[in-house]
N, C-alpha and C positions, 0 to 999 in steps of 0.2 A: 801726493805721490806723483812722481815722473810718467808722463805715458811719452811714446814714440808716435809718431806723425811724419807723413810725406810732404816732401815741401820739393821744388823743382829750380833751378839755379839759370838763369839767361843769359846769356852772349857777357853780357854786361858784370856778371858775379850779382844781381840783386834776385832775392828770393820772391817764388810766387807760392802761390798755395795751393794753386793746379797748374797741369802741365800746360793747358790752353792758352792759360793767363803769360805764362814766359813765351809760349812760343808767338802768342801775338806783341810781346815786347820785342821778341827778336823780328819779326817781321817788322816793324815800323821802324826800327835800328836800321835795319838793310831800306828801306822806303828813303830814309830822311826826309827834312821837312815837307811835308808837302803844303801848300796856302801860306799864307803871309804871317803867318802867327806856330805854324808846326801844325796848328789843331785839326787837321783834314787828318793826319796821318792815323791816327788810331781810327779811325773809320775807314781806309785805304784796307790798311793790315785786315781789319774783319772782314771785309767784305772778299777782298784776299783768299784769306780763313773760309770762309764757307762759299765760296764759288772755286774750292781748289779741283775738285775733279772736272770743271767746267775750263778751267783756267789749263790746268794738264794735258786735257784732249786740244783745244788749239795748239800748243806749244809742242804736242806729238805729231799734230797733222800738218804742223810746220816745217817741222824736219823731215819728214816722207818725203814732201815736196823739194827740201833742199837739197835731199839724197838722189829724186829723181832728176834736178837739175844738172846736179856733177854728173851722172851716170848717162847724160843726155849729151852732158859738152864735155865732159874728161876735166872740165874743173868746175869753178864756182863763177865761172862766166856767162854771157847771157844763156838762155835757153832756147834751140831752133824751134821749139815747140810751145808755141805762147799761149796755149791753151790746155796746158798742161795741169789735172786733175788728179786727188786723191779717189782710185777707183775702189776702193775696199775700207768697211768700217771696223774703225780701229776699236779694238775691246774697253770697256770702260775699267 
């Protein structure tokens, strides 16, 4: 008898069997090769994968500070304030 089953489709049209599995193919897709042979990359994407709300909060408290930098110089030019900090924690 037929049963039905979840499968998940990646950047590339190749089937995984969970959603984790495609999305860490797509993540090493977007990486490209990483080391002399590709073979870093799947280990790049995982660790990617589970350091992402680690990964998130830099890349938030990065742009705080680029937002406070144009807001300081009226563009993306240096900043008169070199000592310029994120004073407030950003929600996880």
């Amino acid at each position: 008898m037929a049963t039905e089953c979840t499968a998940y489709l990646d950047a590339k049209g190749n089937l995984h069997s969970n959603l984790e599995k495609a999305t860490l193919e797509d993540l090493a897709g977007v990486l490209g090769r990483v080391g002399d042979e590709g073979g870093m990359t799947a280990g790049v994407a995982r660790m990617i994968f589970d350091k992402r709300r680690e990964i998130e909060r830099v890349f938030a408290e990065h742009d705080v500070l680029v937002a406070n930098k144009r807001a300081h110089t009226g563009e993306a030019g240096d900043v008169t304030q070199p000592n310029l900090h994120v004073i407030h924690k950003l929600s996880d």
